[in-house]
N, C-alpha and C positions, 0 to 999 in steps of 0.2 A: 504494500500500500504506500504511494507516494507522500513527503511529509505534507503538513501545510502549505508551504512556502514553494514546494512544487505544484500542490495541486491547481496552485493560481498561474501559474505560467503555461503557453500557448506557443505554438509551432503553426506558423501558417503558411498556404503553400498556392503557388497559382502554375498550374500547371498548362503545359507546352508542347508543341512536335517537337523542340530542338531544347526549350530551357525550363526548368524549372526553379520560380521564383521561391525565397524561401527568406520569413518573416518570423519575427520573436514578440511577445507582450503578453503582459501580467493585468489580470484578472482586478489587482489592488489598486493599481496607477491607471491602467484603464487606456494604456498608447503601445501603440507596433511600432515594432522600429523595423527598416531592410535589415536583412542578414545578410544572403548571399548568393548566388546566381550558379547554381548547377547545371550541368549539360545531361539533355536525353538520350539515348542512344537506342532505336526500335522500341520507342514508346519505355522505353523503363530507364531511370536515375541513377546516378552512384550508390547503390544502398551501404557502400561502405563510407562514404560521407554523410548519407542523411544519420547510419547508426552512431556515426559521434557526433552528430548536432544532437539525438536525441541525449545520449550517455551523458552529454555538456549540458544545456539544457536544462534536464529533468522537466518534461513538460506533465503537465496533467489531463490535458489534451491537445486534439489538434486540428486546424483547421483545414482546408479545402473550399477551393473557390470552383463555385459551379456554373462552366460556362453554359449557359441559354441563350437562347435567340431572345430578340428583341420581346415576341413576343410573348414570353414563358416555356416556348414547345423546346423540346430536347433535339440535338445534334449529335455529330460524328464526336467533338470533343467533349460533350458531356456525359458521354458513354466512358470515354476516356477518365477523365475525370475521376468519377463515379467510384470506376476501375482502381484507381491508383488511392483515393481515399478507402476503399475494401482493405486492399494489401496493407496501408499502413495500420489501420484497426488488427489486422489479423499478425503483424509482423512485430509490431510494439506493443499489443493489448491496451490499448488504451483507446480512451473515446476518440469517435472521430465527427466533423460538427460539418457539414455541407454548407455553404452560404452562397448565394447567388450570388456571383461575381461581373453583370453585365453592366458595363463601362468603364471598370475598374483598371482596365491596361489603359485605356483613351484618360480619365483621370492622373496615372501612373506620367504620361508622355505630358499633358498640361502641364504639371510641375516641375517637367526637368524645363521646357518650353521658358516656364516663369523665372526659374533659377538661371538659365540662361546657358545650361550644357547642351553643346553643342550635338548638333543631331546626328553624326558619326558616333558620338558617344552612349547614345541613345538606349541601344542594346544591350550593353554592359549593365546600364542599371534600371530597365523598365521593368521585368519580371520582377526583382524583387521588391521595386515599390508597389506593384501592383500585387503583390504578395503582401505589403504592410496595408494595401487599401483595404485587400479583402479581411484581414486578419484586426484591420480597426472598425471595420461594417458590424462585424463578430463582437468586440468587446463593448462597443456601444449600446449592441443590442440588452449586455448582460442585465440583470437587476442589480437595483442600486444596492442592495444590503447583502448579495453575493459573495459569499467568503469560500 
C-alpha cells in the first residue's frame, strides 16, 4: 500500500505514434509540471524508463489522456490510448484515471507560441506539456477536501 504522501502524486501521460508525453502533480498543491518526452517504437514506450519514472515517483495513480474526436465519438488513437492506459493499470497495479484530452496538444503548442520557443523546437517539448495539460484537467477536476 502506497504511503500518504505517494498516494497524492500522479503520473500523466499523452500518448503518441512516435512520442509519449509524460507529466508529474500532487493531489495537495493541485499543479502538473512537464517531465519528459519519450519515444514510441510500434505503438509501445520505453517501459524501462517509464519503470523508473514510476520506482522515482511513487505515484498513487495515473493519468491518460483520451484522445476523441471533436465530437465525443472514438478513433484509431483512442483505441490506442485506451490500450496503453490497460497495460499500465495491469503493469504497475495501480489506478489508472482516463481524461479526455481534446485540444490539449493545440493548448500545449499556444504556450510554447506565447513563450516565444521557437517552432523547430516545438517537438521536443509539446507532448509533455500536453501531458501536464491533461494531467492538470485531472487535478482540477479532484474534490477540494481530497486527501
Amino acid at each position: 500500500m502506497p504511503d500518504r504522501a505517494a498516494a497524492g502524486r500522479f503520473l500523466g501521460f499523452d500518448v503518441g505514434e512516435r512520442y509519449l508525453g509524460v507529466s508529474v502533480g500532487s493531489r495537495h498543491t493541485r499543479l502538473a509540471e512537464p517531465l519528459t518526452t519519450l519515444h514510441v517504437a510500434r505503438q509501445s514506450p520505453d517501459w524501462q524508463v517509464l519503470d523508473r519514472l514510476v520506482k522515482e515517483w511513487k505515484p498513487g495513480g495515473l493519468v491518460v489522456g483520451l484522445p476523441l474526436n471533436m465530437d465525443g465519438s472514438a478513433n484509431r488513437m483512442t483505441r490506442i490510448a485506451r490500450a496503453f492506459g490497460e497495460r499500465l493499470g495491469e503493469r504497475y497495479n495501480l489506478p489508472v484515471h482516463m481524461v479526455d484530452e481534446r485540444l490539449s496538444t493545440r493548448a500545449a503548442v499556444d504556450s510554447l507560441i506565447e513563450a516565444g520557443v521557437p517552432v523547430r523546437r516545438h517537438r521536443q517539448k509539446v507532448d509533455r506539456l500536453a501531458a501536464q495539460t491533461i494531467l492538470q484537467a485531472f487535478l482540477n477536476e479532484l474534490p477540494g477536501d481530497a486527501q
